[in-house]
The first five atom37 places (N, CA, C, CB, O) and aatype in JSON, in Angstrom:
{
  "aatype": [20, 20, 20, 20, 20, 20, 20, 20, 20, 20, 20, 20, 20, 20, 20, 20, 20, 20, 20, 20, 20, 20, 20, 20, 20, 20, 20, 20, 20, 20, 20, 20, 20, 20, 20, 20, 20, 20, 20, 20, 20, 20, 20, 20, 20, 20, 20, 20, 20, 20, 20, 20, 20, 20, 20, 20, 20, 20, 20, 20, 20, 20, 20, 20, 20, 20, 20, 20, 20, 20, 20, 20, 20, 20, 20, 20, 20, 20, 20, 20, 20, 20, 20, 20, 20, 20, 20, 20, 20, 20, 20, 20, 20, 20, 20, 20, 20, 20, 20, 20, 20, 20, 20],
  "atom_mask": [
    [1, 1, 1, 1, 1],
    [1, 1, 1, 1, 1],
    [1, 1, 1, 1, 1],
    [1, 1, 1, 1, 1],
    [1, 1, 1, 1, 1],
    [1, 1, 1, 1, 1],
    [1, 1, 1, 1, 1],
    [1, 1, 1, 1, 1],
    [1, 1, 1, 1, 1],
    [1, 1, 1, 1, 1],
    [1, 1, 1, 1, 1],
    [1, 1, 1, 1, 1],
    [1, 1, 1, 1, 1],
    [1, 1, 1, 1, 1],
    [1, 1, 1, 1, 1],
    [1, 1, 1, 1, 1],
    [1, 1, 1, 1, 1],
    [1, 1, 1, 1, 1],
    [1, 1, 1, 1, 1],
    [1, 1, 1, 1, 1],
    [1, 1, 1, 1, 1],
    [1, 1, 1, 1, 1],
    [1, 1, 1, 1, 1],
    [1, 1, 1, 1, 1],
    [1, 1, 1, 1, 1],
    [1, 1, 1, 1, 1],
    [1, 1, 1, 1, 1],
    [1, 1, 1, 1, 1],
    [1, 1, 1, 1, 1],
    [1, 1, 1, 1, 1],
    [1, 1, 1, 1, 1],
    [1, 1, 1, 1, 1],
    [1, 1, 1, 1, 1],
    [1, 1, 1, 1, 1],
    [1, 1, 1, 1, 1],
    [1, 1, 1, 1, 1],
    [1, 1, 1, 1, 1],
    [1, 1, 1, 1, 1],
    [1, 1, 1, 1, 1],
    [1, 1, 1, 1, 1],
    [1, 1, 1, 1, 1],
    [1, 1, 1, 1, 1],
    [1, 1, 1, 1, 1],
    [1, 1, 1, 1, 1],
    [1, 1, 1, 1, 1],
    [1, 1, 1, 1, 1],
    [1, 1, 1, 1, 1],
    [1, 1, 1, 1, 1],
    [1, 1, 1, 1, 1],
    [1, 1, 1, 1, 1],
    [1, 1, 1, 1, 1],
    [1, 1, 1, 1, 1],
    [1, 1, 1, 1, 1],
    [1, 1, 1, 1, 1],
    [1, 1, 1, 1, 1],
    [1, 1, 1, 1, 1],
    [1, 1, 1, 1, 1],
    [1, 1, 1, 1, 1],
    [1, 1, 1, 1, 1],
    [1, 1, 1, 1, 1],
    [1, 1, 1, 1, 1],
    [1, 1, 1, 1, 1],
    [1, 1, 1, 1, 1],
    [1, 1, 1, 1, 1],
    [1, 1, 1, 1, 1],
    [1, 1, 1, 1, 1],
    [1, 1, 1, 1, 1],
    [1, 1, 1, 1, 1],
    [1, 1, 1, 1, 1],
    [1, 1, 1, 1, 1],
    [1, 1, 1, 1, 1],
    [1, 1, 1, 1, 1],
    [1, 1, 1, 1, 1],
    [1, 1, 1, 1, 1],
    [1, 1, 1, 1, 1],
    [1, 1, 1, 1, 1],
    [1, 1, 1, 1, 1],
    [1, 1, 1, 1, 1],
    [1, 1, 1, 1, 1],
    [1, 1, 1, 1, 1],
    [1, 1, 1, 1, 1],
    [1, 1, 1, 1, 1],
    [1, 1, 1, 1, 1],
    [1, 1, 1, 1, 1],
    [1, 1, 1, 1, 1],
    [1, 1, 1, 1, 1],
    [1, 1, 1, 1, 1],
    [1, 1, 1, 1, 1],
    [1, 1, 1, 1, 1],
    [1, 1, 1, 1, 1],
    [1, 1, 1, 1, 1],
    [1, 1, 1, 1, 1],
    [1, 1, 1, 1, 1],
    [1, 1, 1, 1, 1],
    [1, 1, 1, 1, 1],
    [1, 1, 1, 1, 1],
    [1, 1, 1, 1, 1],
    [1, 1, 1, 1, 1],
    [1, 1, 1, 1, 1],
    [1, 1, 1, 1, 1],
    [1, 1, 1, 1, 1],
    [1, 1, 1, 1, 1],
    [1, 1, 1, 1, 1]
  ],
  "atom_positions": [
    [[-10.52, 0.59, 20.97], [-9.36, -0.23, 21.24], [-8.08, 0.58, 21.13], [-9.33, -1.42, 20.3], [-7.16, 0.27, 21.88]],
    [[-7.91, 1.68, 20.19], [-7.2, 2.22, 20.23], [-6.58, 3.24, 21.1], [-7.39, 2.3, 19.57], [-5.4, 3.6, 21.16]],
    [[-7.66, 3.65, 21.77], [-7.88, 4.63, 22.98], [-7.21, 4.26, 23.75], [-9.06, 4.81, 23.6], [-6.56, 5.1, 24.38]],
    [[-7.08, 3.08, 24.0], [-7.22, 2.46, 25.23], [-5.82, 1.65, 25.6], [-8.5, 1.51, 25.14], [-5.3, 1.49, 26.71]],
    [[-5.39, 1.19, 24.3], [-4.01, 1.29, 24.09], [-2.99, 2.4, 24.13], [-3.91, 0.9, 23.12], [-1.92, 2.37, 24.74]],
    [[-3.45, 3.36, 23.41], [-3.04, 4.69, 23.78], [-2.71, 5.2, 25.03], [-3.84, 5.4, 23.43], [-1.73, 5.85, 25.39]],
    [[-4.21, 4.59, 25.98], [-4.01, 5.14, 27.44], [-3.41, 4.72, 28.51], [-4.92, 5.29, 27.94], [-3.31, 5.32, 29.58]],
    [[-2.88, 3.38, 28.15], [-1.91, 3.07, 28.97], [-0.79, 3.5, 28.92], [-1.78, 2.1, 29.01], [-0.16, 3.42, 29.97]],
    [[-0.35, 3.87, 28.18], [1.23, 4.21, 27.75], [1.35, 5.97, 28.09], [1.57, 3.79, 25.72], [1.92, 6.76, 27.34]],
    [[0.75, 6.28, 29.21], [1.04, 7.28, 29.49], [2.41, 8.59, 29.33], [0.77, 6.88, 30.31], [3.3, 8.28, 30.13]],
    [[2.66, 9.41, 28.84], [3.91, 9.56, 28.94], [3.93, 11.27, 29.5], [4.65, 9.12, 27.45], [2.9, 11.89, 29.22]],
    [[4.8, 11.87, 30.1], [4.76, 12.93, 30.33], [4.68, 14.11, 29.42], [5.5, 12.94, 30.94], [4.12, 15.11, 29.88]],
    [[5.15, 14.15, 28.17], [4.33, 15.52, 27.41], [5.2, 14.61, 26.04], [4.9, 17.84, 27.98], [5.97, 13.65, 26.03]],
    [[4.44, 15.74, 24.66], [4.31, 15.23, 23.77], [5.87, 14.87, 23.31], [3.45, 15.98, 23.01], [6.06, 13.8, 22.75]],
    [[6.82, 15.63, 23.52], [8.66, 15.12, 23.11], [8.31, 13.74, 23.91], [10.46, 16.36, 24.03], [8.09, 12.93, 23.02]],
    [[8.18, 13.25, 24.86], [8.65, 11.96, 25.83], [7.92, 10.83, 24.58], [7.72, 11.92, 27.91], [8.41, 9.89, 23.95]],
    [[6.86, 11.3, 24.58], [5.69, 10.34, 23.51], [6.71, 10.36, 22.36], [3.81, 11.21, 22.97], [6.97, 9.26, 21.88]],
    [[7.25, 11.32, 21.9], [7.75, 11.19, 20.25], [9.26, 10.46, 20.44], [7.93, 13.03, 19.31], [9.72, 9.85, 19.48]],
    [[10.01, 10.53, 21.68], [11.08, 10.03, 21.76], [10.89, 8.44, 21.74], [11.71, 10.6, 22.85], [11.43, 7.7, 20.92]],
    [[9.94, 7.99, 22.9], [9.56, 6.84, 23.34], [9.1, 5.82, 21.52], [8.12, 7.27, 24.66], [9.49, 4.66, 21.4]],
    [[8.63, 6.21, 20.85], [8.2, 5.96, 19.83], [9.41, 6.02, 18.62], [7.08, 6.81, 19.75], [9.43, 5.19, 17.71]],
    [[10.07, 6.75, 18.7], [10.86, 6.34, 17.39], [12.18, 5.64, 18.06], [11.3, 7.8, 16.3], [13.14, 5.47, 17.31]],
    [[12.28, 5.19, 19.46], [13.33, 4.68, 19.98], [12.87, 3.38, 20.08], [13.82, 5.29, 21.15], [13.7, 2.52, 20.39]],
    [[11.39, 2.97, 19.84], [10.49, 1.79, 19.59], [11.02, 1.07, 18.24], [8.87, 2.31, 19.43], [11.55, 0.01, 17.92]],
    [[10.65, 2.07, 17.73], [10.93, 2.0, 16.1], [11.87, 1.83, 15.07], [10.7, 2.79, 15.73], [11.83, 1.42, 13.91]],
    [[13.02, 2.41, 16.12], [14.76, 1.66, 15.77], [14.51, 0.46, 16.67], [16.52, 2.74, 16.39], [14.55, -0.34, 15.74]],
    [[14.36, -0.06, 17.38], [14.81, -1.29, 18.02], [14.13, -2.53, 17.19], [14.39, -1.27, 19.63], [14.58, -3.66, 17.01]],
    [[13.16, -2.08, 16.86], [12.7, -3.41, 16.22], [12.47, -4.22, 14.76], [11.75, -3.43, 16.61], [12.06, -5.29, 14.3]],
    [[13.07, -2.84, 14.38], [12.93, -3.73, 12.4], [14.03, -4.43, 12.23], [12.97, -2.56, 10.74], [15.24, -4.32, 12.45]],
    [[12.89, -5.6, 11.5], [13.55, -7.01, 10.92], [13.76, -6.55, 9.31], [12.33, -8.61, 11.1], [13.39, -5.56, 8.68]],
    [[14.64, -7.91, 8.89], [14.7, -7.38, 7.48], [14.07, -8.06, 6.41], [15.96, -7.26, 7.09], [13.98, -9.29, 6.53]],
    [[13.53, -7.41, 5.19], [12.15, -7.77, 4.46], [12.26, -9.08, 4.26], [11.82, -7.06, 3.08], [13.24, -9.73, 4.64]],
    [[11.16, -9.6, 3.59], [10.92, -10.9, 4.09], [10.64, -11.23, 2.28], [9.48, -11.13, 5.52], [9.87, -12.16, 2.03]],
    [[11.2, -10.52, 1.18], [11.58, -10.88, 0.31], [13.08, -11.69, -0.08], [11.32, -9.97, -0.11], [13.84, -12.19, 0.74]],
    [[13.23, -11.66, -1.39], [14.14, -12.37, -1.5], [15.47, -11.55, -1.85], [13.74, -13.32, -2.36], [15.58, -10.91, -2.9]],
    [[16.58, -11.65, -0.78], [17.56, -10.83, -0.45], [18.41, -10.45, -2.28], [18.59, -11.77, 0.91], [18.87, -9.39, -2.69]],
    [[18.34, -11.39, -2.76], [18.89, -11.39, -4.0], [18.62, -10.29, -4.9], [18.55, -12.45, -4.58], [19.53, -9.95, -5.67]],
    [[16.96, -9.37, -4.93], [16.43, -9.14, -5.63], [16.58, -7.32, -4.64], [15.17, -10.25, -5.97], [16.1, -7.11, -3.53]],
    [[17.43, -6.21, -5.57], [17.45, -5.06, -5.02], [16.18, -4.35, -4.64], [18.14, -4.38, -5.77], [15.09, -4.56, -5.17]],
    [[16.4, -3.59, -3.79], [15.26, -2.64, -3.74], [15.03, -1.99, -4.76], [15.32, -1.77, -2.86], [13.81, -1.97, -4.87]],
    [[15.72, -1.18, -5.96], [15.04, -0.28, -6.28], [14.67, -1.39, -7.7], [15.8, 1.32, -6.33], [14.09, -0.95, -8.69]],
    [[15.06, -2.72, -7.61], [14.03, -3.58, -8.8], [12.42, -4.09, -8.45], [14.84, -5.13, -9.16], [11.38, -4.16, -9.1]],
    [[12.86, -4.43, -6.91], [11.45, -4.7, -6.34], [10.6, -3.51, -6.37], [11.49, -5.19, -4.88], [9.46, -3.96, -6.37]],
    [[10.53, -2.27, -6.39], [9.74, -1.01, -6.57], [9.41, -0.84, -7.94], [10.45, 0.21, -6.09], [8.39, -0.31, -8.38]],
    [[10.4, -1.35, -8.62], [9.82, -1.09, -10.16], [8.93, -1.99, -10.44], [10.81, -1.15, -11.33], [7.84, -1.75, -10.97]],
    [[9.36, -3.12, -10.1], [8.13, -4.68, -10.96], [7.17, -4.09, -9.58], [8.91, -7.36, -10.91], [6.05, -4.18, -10.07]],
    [[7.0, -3.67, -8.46], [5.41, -3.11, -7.96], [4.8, -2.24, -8.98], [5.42, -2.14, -6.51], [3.78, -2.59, -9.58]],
    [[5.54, -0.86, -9.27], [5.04, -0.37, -9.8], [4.73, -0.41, -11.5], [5.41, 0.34, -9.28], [3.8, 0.33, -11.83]],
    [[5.32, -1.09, -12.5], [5.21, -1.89, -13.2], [3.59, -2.6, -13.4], [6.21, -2.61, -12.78], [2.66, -2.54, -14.2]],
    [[3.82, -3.07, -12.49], [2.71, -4.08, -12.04], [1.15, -3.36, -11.85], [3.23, -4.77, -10.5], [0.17, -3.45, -12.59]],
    [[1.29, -2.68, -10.68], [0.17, -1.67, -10.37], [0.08, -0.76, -11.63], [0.51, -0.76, -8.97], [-1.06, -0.36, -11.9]],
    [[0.78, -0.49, -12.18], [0.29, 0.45, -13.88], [-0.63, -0.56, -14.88], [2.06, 0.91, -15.09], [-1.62, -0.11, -15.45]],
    [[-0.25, -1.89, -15.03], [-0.19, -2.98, -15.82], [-1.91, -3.36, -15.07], [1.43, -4.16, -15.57], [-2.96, -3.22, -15.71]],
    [[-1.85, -3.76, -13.85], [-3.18, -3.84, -13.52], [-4.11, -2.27, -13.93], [-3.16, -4.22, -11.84], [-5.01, -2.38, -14.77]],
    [[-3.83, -0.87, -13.31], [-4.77, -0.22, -13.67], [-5.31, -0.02, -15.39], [-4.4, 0.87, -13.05], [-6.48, 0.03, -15.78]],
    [[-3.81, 0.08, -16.4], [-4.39, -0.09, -17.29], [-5.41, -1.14, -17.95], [-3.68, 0.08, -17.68], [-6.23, -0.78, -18.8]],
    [[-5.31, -2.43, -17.51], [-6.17, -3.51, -17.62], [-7.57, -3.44, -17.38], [-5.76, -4.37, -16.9], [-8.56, -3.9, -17.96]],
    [[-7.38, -2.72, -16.35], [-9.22, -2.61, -15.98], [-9.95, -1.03, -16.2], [-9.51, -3.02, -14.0], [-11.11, -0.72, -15.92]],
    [[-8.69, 0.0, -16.91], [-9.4, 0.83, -17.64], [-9.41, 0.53, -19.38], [-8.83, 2.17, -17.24], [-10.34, 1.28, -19.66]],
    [[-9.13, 0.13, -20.26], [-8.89, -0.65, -21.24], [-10.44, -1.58, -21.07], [-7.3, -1.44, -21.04], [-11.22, -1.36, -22.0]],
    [[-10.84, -2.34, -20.26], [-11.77, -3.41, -20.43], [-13.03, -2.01, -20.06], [-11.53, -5.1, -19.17], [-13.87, -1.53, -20.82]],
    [[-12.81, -1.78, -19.04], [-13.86, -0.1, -18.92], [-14.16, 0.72, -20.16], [-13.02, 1.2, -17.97], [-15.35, 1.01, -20.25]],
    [[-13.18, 1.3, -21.41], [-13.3, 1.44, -22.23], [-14.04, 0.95, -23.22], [-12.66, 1.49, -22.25], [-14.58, 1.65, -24.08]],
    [[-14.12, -1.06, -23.09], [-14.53, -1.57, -23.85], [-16.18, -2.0, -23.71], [-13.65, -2.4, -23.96], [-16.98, -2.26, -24.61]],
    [[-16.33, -1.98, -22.53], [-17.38, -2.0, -21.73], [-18.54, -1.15, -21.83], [-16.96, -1.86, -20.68], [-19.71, -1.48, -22.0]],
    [[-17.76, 0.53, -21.65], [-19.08, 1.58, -21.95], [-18.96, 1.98, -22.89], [-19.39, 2.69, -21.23], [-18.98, 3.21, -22.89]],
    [[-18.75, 1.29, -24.31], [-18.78, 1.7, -25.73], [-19.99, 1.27, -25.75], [-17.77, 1.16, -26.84], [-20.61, 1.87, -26.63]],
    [[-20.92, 0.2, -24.97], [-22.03, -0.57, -25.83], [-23.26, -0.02, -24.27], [-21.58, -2.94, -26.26], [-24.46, -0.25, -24.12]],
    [[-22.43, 0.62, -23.49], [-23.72, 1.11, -21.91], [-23.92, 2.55, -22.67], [-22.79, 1.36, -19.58], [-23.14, 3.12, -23.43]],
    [[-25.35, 3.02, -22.19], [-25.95, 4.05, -22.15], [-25.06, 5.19, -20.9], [-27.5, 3.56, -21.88], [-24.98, 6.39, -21.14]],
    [[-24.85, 4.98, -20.45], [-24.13, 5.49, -19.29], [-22.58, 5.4, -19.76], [-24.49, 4.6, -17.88], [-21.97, 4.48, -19.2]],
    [[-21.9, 6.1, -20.58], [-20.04, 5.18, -20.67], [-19.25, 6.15, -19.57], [-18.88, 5.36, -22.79], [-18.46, 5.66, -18.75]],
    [[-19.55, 7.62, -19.63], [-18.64, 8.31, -18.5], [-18.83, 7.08, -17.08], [-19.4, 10.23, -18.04], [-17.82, 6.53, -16.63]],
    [[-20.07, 6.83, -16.57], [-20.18, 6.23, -15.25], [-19.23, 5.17, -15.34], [-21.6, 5.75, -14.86], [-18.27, 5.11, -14.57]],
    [[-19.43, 4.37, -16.18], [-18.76, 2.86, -16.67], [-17.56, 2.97, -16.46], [-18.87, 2.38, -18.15], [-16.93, 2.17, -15.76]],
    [[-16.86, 4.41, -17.27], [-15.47, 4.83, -17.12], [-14.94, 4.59, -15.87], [-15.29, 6.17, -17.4], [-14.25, 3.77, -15.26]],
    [[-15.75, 6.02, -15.65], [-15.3, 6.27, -13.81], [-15.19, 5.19, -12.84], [-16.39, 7.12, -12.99], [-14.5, 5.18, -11.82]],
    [[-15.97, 4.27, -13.3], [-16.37, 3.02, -11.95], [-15.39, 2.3, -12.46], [-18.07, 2.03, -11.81], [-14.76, 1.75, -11.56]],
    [[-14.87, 2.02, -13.82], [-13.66, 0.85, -13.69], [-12.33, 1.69, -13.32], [-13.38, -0.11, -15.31], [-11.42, 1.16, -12.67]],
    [[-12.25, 2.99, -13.75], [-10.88, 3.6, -13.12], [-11.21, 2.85, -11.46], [-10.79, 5.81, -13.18], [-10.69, 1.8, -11.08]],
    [[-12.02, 3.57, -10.78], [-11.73, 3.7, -9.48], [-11.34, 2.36, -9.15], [-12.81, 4.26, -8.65], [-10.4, 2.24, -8.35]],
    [[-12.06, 0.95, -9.77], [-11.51, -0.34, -9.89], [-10.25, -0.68, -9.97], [-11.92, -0.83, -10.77], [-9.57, -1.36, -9.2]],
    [[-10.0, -0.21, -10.86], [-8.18, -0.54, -11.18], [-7.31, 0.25, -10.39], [-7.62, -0.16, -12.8], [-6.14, -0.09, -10.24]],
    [[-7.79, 1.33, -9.86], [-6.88, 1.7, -8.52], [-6.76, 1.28, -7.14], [-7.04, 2.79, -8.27], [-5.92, 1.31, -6.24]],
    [[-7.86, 0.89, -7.3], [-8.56, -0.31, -5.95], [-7.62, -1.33, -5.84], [-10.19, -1.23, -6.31], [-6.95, -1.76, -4.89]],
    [[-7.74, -1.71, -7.38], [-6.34, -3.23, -7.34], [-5.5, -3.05, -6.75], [-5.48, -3.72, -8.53], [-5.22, -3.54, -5.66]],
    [[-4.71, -1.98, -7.66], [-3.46, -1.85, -7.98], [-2.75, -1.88, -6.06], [-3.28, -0.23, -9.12], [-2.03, -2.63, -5.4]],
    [[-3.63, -0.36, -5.8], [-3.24, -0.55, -4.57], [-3.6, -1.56, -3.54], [-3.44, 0.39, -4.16], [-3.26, -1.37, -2.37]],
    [[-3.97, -2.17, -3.73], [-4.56, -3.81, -3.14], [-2.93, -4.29, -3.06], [-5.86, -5.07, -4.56], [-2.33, -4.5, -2.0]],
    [[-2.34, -4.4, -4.41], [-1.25, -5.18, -4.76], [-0.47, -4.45, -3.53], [-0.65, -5.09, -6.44], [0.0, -4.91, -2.49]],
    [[-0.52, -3.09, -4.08], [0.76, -2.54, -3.25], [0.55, -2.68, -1.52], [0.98, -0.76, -3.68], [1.41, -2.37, -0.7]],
    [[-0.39, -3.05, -1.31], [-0.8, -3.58, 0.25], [-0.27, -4.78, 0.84], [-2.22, -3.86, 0.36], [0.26, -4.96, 1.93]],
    [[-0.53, -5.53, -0.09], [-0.18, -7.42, -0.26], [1.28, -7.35, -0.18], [-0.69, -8.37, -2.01], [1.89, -8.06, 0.62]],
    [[1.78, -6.69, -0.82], [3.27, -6.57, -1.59], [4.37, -5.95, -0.39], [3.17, -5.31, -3.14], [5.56, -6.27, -0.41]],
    [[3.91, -5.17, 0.48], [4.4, -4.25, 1.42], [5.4, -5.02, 2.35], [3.22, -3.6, 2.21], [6.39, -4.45, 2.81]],
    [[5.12, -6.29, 2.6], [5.97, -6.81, 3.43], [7.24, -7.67, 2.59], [5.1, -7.67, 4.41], [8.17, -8.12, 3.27]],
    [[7.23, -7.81, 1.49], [8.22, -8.38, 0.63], [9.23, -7.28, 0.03], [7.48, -9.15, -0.5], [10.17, -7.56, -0.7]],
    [[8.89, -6.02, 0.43], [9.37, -5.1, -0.19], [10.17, -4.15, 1.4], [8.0, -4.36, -1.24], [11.38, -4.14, 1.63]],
    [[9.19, -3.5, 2.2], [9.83, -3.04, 3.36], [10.56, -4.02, 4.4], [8.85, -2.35, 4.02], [10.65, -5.25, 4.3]],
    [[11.14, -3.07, 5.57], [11.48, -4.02, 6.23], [10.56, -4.15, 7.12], [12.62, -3.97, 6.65], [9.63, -3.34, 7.08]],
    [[10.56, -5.06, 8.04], [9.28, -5.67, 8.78], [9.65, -5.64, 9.85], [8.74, -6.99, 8.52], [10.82, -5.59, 10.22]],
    [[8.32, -5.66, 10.75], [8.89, -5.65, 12.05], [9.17, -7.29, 12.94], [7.81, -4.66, 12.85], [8.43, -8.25, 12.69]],
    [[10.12, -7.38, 13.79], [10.3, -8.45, 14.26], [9.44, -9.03, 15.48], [11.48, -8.39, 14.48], [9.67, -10.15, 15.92]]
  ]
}
């Protein structure tokens, strides 16, 4: 699908493609779809805040977890990779309340 989208948009060499595209890209951002009140660089902190607050949570319960498994490094490892999974989950979810969006 992507191909194919790609292949219509023919353009004569790679500058025309890179012009055509960031002249796309100014024309169309809207503005975030959070709440205007609330600055950017507070909304980046309570994300990241947040995403620390989740990973520590689910390495903390991981901790508590492979104290009593035969296996605790695995246990470890598998709830880290968990709590980064979240976190950035959040920061996925979160992306449009925070950037600006497109219209």
């Amino acid at each position: 699908m992507l191909l194919r989208a790609a292949a219509r948009q023919v353009h004569g060499d790679w500058h025309e493609a890179v012009a055509s595209h960031h002249a796309h890209a100014r024309s169309r951002p809207g503005p975030s779809k959070g709440p205007a009140w609330l600055p950017l660089g507070l909304c980046l902190f309570l994300l990241s805040a947040g995403m620390m607050l989740i990973w520590a949570a689910s390495y903390a319960l991981g901790h508590a977890i492979a104290r009593s498994t035969s296996y605790p490094g695995l246990v470890l490892a598998a709830f880290h990779l968990i709590g980064l999974g979240l976190a950035f989950g959040l920061m996925v979810a979160t992306r449009r309340y925070i950037a600006a969006t497109r219209a």
